[in-house]
BADRENMAR-600749 format. One record per residue (C-alpha): residue number from 1; x, y, z. Coordinates in nm, 3 decimals, always signed. Layout:
> resi | u | v | w
> NUM | X | Y | Z .
...
// end
This chain:
> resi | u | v | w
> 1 | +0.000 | +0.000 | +0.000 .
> 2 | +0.087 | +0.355 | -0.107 .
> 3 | +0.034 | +0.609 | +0.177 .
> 4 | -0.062 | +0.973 | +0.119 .
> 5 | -0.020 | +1.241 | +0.390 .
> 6 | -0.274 | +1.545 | +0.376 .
> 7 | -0.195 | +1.824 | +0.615 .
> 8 | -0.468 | +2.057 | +0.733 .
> 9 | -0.297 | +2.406 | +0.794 .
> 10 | -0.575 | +2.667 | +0.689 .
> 11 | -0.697 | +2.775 | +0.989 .
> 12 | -0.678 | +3.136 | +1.092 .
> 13 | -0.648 | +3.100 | +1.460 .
> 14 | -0.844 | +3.401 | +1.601 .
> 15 | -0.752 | +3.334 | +1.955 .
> 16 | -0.392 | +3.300 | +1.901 .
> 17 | -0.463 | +3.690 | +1.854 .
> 18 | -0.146 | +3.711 | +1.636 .
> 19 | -0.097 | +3.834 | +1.293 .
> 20 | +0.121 | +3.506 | +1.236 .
> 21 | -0.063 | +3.283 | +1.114 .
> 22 | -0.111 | +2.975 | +1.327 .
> 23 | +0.119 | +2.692 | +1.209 .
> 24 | +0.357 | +2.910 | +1.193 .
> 25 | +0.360 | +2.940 | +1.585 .
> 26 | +0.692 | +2.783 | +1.727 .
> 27 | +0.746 | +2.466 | +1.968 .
> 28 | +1.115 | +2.447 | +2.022 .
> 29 | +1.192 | +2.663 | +1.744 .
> 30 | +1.014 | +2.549 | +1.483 .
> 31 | +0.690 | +2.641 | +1.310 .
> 32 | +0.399 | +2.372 | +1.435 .
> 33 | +0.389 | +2.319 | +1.101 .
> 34 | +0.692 | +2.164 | +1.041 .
> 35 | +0.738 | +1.917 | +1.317 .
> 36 | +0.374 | +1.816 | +1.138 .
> 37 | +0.534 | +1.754 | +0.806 .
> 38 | +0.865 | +1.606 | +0.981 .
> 39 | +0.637 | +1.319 | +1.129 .
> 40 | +0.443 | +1.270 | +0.831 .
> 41 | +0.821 | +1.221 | +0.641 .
> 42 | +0.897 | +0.978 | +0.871 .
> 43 | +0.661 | +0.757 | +0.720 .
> 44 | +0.785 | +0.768 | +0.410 .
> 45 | +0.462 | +0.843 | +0.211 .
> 46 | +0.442 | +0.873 | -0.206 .
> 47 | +0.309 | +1.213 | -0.172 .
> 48 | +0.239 | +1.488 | +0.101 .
> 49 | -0.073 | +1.765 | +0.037 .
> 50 | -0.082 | +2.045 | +0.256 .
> 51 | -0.385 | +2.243 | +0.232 .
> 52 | -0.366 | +2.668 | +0.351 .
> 53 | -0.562 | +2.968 | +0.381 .
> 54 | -0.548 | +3.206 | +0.575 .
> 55 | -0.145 | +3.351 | +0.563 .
> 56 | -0.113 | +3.117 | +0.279 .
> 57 | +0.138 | +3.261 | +0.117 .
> 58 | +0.349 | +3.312 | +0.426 .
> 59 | +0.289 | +2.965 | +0.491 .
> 60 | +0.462 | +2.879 | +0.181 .
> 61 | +0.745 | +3.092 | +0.201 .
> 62 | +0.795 | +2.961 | +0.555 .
> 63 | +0.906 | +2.615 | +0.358 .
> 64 | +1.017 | +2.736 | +0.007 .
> 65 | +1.272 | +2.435 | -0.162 .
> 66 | +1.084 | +2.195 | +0.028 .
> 67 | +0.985 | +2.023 | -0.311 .
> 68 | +0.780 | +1.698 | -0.155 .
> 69 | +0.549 | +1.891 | -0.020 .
> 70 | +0.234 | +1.988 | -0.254 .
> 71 | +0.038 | +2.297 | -0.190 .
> 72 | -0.327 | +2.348 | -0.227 .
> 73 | -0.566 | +2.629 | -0.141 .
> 74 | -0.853 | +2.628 | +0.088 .
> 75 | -0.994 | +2.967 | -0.046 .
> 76 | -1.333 | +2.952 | +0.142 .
> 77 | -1.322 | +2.814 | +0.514 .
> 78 | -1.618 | +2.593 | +0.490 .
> 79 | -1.463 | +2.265 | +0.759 .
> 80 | -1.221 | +1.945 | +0.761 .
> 81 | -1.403 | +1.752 | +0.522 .
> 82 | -1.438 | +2.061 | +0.216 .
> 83 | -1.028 | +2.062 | +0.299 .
> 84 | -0.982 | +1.750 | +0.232 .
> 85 | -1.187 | +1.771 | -0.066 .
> 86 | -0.979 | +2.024 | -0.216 .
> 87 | -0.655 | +1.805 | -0.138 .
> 88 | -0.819 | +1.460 | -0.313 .
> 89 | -0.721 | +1.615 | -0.710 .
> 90 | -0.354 | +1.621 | -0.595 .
> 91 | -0.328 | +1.258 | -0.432 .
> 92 | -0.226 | +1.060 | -0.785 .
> 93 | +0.016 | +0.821 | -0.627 .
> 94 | -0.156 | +0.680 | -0.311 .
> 95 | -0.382 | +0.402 | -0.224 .
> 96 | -0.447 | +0.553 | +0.170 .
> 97 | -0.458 | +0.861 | +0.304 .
> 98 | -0.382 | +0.959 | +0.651 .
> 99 | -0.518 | +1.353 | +0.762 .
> 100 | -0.325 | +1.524 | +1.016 .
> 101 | -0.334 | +1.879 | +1.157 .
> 102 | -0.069 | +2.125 | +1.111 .
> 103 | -0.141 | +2.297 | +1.446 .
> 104 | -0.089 | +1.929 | +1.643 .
> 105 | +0.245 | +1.914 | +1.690 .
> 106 | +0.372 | +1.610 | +1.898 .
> 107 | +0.215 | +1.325 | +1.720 .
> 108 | +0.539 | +1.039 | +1.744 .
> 109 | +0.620 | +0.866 | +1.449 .
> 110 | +0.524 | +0.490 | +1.596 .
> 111 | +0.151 | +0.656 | +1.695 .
> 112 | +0.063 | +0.725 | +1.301 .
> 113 | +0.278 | +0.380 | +1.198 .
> 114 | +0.040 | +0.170 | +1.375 .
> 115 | -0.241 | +0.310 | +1.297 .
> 116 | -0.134 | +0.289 | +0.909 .
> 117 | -0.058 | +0.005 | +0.940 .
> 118 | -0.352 | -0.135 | +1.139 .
> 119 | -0.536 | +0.002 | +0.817 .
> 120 | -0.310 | -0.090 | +0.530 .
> 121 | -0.567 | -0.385 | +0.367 .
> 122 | -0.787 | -0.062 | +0.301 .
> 123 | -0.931 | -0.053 | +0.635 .
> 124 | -1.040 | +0.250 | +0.822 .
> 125 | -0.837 | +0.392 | +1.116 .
> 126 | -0.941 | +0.622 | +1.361 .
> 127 | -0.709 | +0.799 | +1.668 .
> 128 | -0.911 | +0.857 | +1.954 .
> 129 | -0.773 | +0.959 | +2.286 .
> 130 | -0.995 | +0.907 | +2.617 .
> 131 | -0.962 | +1.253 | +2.896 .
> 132 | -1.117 | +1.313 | +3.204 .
> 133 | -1.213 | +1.637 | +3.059 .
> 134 | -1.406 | +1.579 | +2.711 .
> 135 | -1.538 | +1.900 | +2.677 .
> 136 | -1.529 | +2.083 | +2.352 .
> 137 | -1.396 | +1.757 | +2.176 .
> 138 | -1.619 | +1.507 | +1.956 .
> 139 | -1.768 | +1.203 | +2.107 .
> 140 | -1.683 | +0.881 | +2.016 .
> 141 | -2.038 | +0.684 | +1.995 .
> 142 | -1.996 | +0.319 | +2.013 .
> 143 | -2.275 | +0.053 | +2.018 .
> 144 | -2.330 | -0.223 | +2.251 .
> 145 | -2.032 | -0.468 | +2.154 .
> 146 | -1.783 | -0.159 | +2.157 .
> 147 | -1.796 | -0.083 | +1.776 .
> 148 | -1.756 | +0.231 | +1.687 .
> 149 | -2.060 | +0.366 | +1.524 .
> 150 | -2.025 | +0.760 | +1.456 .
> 151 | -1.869 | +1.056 | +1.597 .
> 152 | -2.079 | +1.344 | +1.718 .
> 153 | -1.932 | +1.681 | +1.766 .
> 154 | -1.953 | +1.881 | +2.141 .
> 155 | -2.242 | +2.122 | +1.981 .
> 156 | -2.458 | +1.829 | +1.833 .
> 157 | -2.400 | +1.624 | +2.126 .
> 158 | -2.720 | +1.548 | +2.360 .
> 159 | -2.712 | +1.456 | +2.690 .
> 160 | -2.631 | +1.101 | +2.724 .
> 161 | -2.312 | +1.146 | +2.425 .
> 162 | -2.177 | +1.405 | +2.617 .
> 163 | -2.076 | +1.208 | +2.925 .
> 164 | -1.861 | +0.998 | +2.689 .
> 165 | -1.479 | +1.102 | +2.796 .
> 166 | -1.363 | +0.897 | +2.427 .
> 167 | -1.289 | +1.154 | +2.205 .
> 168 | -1.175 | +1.208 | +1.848 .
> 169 | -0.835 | +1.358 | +1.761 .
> 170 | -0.924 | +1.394 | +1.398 .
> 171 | -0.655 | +1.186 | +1.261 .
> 172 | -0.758 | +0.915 | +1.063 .
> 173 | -0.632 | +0.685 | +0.786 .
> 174 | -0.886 | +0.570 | +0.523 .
> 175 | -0.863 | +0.447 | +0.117 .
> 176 | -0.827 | +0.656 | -0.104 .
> 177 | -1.091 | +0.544 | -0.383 .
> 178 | -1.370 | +0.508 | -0.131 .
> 179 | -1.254 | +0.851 | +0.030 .
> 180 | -1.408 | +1.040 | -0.232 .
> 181 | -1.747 | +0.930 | -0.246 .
> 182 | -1.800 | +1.000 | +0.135 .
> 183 | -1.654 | +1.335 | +0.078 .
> 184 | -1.909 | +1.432 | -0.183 .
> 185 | -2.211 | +1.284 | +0.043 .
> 186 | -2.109 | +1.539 | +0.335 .
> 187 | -2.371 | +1.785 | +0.439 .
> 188 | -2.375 | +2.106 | +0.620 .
> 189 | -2.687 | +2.066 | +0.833 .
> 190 | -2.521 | +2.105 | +1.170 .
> 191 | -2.479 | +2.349 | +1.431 .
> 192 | -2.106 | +2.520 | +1.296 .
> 193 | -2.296 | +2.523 | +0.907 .
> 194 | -1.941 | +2.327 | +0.834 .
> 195 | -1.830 | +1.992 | +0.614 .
> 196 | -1.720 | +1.753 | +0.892 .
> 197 | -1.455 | +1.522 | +0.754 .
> 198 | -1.578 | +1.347 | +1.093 .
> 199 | -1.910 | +1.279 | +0.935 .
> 200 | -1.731 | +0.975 | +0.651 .
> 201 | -1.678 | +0.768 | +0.930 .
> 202 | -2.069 | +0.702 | +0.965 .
> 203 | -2.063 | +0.633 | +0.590 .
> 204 | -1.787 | +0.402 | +0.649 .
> 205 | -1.971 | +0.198 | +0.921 .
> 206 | -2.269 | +0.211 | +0.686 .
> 207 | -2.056 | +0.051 | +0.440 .
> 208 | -1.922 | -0.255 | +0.635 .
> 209 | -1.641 | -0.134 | +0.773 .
> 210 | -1.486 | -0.226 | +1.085 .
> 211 | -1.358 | +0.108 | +1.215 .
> 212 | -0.979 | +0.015 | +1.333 .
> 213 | -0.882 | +0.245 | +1.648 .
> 214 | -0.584 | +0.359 | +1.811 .
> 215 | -0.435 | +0.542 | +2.072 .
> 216 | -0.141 | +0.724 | +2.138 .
> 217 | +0.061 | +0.660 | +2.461 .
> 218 | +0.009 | +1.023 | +2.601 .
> 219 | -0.272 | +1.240 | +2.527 .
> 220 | -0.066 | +1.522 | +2.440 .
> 221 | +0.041 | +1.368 | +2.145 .
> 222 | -0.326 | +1.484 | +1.966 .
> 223 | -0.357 | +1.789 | +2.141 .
> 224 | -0.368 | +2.082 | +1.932 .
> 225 | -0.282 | +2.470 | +1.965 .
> 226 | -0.571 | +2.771 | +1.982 .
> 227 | -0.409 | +2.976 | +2.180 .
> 228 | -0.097 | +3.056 | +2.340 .
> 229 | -0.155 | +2.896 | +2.687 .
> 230 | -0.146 | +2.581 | +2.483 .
> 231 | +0.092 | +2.698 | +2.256 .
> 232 | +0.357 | +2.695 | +2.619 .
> 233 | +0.222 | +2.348 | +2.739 .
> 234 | +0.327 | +2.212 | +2.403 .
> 235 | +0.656 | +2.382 | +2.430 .
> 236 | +0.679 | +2.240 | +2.781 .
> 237 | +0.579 | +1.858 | +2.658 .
> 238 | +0.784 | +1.873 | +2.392 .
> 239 | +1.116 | +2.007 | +2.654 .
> 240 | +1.032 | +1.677 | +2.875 .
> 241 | +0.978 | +1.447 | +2.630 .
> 242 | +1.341 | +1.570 | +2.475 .
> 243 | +1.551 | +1.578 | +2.850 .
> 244 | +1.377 | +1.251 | +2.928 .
> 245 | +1.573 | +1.100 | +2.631 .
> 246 | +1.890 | +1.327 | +2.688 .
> 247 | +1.870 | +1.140 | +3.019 .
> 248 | +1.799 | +0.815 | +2.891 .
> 249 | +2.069 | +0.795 | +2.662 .
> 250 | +2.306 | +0.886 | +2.978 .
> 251 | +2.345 | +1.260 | +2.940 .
> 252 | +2.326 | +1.413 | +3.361 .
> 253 | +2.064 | +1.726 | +3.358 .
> 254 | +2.060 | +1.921 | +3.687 .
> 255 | +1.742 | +2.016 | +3.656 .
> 256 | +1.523 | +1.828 | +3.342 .
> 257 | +1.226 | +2.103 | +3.383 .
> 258 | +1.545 | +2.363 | +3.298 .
> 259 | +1.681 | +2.268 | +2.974 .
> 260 | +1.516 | +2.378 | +2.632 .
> 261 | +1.661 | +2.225 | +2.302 .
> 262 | +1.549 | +2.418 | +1.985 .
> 263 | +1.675 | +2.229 | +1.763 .
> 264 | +1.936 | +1.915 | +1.752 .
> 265 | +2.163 | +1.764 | +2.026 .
> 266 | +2.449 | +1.476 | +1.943 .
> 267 | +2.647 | +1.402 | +2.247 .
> 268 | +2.920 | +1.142 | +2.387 .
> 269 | +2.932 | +1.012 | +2.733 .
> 270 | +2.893 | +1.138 | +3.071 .
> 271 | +2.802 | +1.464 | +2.967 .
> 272 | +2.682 | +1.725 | +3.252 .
> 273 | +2.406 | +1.988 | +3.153 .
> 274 | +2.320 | +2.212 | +3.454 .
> 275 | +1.991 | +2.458 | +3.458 .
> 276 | +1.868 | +2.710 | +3.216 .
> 277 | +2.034 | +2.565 | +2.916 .
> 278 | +1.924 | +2.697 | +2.605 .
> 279 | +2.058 | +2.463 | +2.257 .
> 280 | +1.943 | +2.579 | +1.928 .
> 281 | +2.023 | +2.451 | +1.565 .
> 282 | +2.263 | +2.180 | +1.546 .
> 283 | +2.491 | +2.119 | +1.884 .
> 284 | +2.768 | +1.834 | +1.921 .
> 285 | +2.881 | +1.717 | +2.199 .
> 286 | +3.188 | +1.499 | +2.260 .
> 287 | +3.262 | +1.267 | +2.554 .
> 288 | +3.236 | +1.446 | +2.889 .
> 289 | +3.146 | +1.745 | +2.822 .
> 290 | +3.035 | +2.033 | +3.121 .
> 291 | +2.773 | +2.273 | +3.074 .
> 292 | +2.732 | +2.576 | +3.295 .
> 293 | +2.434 | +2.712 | +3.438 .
> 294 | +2.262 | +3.018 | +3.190 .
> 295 | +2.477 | +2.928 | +2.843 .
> 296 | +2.312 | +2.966 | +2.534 .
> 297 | +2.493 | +2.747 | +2.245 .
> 298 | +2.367 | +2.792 | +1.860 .
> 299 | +2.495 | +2.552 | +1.600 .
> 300 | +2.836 | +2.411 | +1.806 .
> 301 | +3.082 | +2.203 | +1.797 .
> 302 | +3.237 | +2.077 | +2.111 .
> 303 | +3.513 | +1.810 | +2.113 .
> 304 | +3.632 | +1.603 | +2.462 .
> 305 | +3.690 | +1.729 | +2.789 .
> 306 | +3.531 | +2.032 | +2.729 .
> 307 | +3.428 | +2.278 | +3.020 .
> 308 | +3.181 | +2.547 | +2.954 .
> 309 | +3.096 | +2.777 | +3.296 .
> 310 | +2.783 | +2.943 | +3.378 .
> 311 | +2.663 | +3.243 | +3.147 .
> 312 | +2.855 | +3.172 | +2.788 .
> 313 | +2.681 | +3.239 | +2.484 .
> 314 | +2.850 | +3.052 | +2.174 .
> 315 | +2.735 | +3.059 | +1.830 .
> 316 | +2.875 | +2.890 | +1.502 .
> 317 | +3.201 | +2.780 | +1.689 .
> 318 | +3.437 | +2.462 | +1.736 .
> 319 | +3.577 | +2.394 | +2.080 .
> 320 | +3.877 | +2.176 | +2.082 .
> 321 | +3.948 | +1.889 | +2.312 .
> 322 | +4.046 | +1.980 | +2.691 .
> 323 | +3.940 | +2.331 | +2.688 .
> 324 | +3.811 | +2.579 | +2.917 .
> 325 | +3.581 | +2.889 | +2.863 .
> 326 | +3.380 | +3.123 | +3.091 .
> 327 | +3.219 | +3.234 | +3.307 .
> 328 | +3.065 | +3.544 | +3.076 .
> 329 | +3.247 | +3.446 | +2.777 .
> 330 | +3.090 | +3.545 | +2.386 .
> 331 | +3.195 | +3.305 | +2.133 .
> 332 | +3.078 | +3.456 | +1.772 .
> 333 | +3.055 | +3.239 | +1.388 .
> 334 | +3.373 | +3.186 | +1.280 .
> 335 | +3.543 | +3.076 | +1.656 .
> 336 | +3.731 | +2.787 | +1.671 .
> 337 | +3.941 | +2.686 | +1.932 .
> 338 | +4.195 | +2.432 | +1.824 .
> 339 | +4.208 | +2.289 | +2.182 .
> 340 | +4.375 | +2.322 | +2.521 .
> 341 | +4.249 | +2.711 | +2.512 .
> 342 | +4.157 | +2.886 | +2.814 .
> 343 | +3.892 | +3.161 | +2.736 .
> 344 | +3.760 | +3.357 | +3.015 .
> 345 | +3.560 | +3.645 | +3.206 .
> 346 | +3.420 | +3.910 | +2.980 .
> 347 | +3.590 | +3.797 | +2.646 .
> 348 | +3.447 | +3.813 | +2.287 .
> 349 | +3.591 | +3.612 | +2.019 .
> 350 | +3.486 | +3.636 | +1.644 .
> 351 | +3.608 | +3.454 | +1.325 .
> 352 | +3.921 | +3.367 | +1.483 .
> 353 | +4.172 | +3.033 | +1.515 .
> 354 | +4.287 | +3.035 | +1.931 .
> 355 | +4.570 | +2.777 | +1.878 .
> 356 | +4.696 | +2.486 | +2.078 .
> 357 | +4.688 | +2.561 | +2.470 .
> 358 | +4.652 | +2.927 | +2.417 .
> 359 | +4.452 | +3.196 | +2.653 .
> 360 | +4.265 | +3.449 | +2.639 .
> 361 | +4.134 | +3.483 | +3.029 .
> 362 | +3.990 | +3.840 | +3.064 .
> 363 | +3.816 | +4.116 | +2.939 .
> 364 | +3.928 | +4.113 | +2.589 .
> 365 | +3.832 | +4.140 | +2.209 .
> 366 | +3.926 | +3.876 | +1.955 .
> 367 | +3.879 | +3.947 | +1.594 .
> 368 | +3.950 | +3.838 | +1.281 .
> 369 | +4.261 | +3.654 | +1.444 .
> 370 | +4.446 | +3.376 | +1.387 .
> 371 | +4.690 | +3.296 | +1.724 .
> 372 | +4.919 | +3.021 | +1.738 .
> 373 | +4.981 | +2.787 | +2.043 .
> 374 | +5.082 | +2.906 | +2.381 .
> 375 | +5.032 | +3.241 | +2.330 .
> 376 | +4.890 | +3.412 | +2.594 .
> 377 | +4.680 | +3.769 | +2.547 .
> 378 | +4.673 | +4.003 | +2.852 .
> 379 | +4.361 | +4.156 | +3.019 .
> 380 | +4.204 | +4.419 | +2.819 .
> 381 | +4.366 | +4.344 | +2.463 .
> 382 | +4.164 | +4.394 | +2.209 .
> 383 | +4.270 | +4.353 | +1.804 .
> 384 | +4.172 | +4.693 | +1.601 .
> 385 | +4.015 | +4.466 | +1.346 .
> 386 | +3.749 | +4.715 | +1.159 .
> 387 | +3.883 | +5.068 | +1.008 .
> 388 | +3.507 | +5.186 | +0.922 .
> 389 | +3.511 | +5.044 | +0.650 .
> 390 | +3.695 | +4.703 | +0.636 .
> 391 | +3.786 | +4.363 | +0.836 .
> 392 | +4.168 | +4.352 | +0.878 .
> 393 | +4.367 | +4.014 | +1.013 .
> 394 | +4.588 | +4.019 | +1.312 .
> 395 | +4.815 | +3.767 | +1.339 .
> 396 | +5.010 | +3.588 | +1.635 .
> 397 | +5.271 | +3.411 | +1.610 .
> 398 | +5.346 | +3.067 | +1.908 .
> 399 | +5.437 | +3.149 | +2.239 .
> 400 | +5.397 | +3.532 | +2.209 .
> 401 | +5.289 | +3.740 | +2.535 .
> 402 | +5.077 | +3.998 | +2.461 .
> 403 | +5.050 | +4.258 | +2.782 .
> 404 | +4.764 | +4.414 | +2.911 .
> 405 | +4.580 | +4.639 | +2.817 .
> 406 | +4.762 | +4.657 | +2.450 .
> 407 | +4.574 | +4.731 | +2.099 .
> 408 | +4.675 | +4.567 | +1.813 .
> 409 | +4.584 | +4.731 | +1.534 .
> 410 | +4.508 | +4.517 | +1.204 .
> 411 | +4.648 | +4.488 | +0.943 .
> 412 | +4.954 | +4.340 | +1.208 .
> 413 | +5.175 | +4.074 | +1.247 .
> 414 | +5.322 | +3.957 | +1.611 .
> 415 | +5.579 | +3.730 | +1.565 .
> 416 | +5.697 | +3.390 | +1.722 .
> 417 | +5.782 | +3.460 | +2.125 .
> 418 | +5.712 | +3.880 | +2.107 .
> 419 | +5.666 | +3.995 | +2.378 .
> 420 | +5.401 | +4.325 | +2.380 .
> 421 | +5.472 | +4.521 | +2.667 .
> 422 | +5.149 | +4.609 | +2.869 .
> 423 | +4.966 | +4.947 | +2.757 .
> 424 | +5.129 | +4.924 | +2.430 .
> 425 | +4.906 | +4.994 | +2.080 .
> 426 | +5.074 | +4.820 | +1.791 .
> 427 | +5.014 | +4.930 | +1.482 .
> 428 | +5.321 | +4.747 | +1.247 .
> 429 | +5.441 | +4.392 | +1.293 .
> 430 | +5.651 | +4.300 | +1.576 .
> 431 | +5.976 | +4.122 | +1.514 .
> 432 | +5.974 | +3.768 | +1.701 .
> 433 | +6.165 | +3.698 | +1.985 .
> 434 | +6.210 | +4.083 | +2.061 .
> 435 | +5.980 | +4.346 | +2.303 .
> 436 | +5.791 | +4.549 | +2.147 .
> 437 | +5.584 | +4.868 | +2.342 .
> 438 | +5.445 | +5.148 | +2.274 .
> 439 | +5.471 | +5.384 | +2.617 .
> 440 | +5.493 | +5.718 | +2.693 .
> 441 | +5.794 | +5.835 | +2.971 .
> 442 | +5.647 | +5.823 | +3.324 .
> 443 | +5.653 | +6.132 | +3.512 .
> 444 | +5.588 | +6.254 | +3.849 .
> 445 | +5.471 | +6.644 | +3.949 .
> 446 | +5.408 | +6.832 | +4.223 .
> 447 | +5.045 | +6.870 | +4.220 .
> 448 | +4.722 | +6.950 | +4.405 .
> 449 | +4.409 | +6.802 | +4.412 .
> 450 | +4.111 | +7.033 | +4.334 .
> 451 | +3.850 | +7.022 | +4.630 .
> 452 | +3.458 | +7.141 | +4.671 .
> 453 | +3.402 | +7.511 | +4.680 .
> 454 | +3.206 | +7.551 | +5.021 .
// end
């Protein structure tokens, strides 16, 4: 069997009360959308329709170059079922189609596998979910030996159907060729005015079939966004269900309710993660690895041995093996630490190599930069890289000393074991193996303080 995926992402959202439209809403980073159309890829379907409105052409650009997807327009807002209807011209290649929501997030991959596959001899298969709260959700109606019979929404719902705590999630796998005819036999005559797709599964019971249901281990895994008090307990679901496999998989978080992950972690063993970690994009860890409390690190790489204190922000950098940096330490793109590197209190790096065993320990620039190994930069040195108008290289040669307080000012060479004495603003190469400084004569003058006028 060939399995279709139609997305339904043309809602408006009113209560969201945003001028984003509503799939485009982020749970650890990304739109709701897309961790919807990353599940449905993990199924490996022949074709995926999403259907928009409202935003739609924000929507799209949201995903531009993402050329499985198929795109087609709900112009008129008229339910589920008239979406669907509007997808059915572009599903060619598919013998079943499963619907999911683009504003329901956490679905897991092994929740929509079994119920394709519990359908795939073109059976019909329904996700319910059963909550000790039903309200506002349809009502699964079943008949006396426990088949289900119909589903009947919270507003058409009498007395006795609304004490049913089953409820449908609106996911649902069906064939293709009979899809179609119980689309075109939907009506309107209900209390929304709306095409339920809810209303084929009546049609499919009518017709013989045995509805085939399923549900997922956690509720949250149907449970959709209107607003953005959901829109955090997603965010929060989501964090837990990533730290509990962080944890699993033998990574040490101080505090699980503490870390977010907005995008991708790798890691090695016995890593240590302590509280109000933030990881976004793509994030490596090697073996052993300490994370401070407070540090924010965007697409990293971090090798062995690795200690990161509290309050570091890195971004588009590679930390050797074995080294050490923070507290308050800004790594920028373009930072790469070749290992054994001590970087420390109040120091920005940016686009620069920080050779073997090198340091840069406090309250110091770093730009466009290339030092060598065991050179060690002084408090307060900054390189002049930018002249108003242009990036300009400094370079430093192994085992140079650069004192505090000094300016190098690029373009610049230091050589091999300079010295730079302290206070000192270089502004043409220094000769290796030499000092080199920059100082006006010291003087002392008689001299009075002024004081207050009374």
């Amino acid at each position: 069997m060939k399995l279709g995926v139609v997305i339904l992402a043309a809602g408006q959202g009113t209560r969201m009360k945003s001028d984003l439209p509503k799939v485009l809403h982020r749970v650890a980073g990304k739109p709701l959308l897309g961790h919807v159309i990353d599940c449905a890829r993990g199924l490996s379907p022949v074709e995926i329709v999403v259907v928009y409105g409202h935003g739609g052409e924000r929507v799209r650009a949201e995903f531009d170059g993402q050329h499985d997807l198929q795109w087609v327009e709900q112009a008129q807002q008229l339910g589920t079922g008239h979406a669907v209807q509007q997808a059915m011209p572009a599903l060619n290649a598919c013998d079943q189609v499963l619907v999911l929501y683009g504003d329901v997030p956490l679905t897991r991959n092994e929740t929509l596998r079994e119920l394709v596959e519990a359908t795939a001899h073109q059976g019909f298969g329904l996700l319910t979910v059963t909550l000790a709260d039903p309200t506002g959700y349809g009502r699964i109606v079943r008949n006396d030996g426990g088949r289900v019979q119909r589903i009947v929404e919270q507003k058409d719902a009498g007395a006795e159907e609304l004490t049913i705590r089953e409820v449908n999630t609106g996911i649902m796998c069906v064939p293709r060729d009979r899809l179609s005819g119980w689309l075109s036999g939907l009506s309107n005559g209900n209390a929304q005015g709306e095409y339920y797709l809810t209303d084929v599964l009546a049609m499919a019971v009518a017709d013989g079939f045995d509805i085939q249901v399923r549900q997922p281990a956690a509720a949250i895994e149907a449970e959709g966004v209107n607003n953005r008090v959901q829109l955090a307990t997603l965010e929060r679901a989501h964090q837990r269900r990533v730290a509990e496999r962080l944890m699993t998989d033998g990574v040490t978080l101080r505090d699980p309710g503490r870390v977010d992950v907005r995008g991708t972690i790798t890691h090695g063993r016995d890593c240590e993660i302590d509280v109000n970690a933030l990881f976004e994009g793509q994030v490596t860890l090697g073996d052993r690895v300490r994370i401070g409390a407070n540090c924010v690190l965007r697409n990293v790489e971090i090798g062995d041995d690795v200690e990161i204190l509290d309050n570091c922000v890195i971004e588009q950098a590679t930390i050797g093996r074995d080294s050490k940096i923070g507290p308050f330490s800004r790594l920028r793109p373009g930072a790469e630490l070749v290992g054994g590197a001590h970087v420390g209190n109040f120091v920005e790096i940016k686009k620069s190599v920080i050779g073997l065993g090198s340091k840069v320990n406090h309250l110091s620039y770093i730009g466009d930069t290339e030092i060598g190994a065991g050179v060690n930069i002084g408090a307060g040195t900054i390189t002049c890289n930018y002249d108003g108008a242009n990036k300009h290289k400094t370079t430093i040669g192994d085992r140079a000393f650069i004192g505090s307080n000094s300016a190098l000012v690029a373009p610049v060479t230091i050589g091999e074991n300079a010295t730079i004495g302290a206070g000192s603003v270089i502004g043409k190469d220094a000769p290796a193996d030499k000092l080199t400084l920059t100082r006006a004569k010291q003087v002392s003058i008689d001299w009075k303080r002024p004081t207050k006028k009374k």
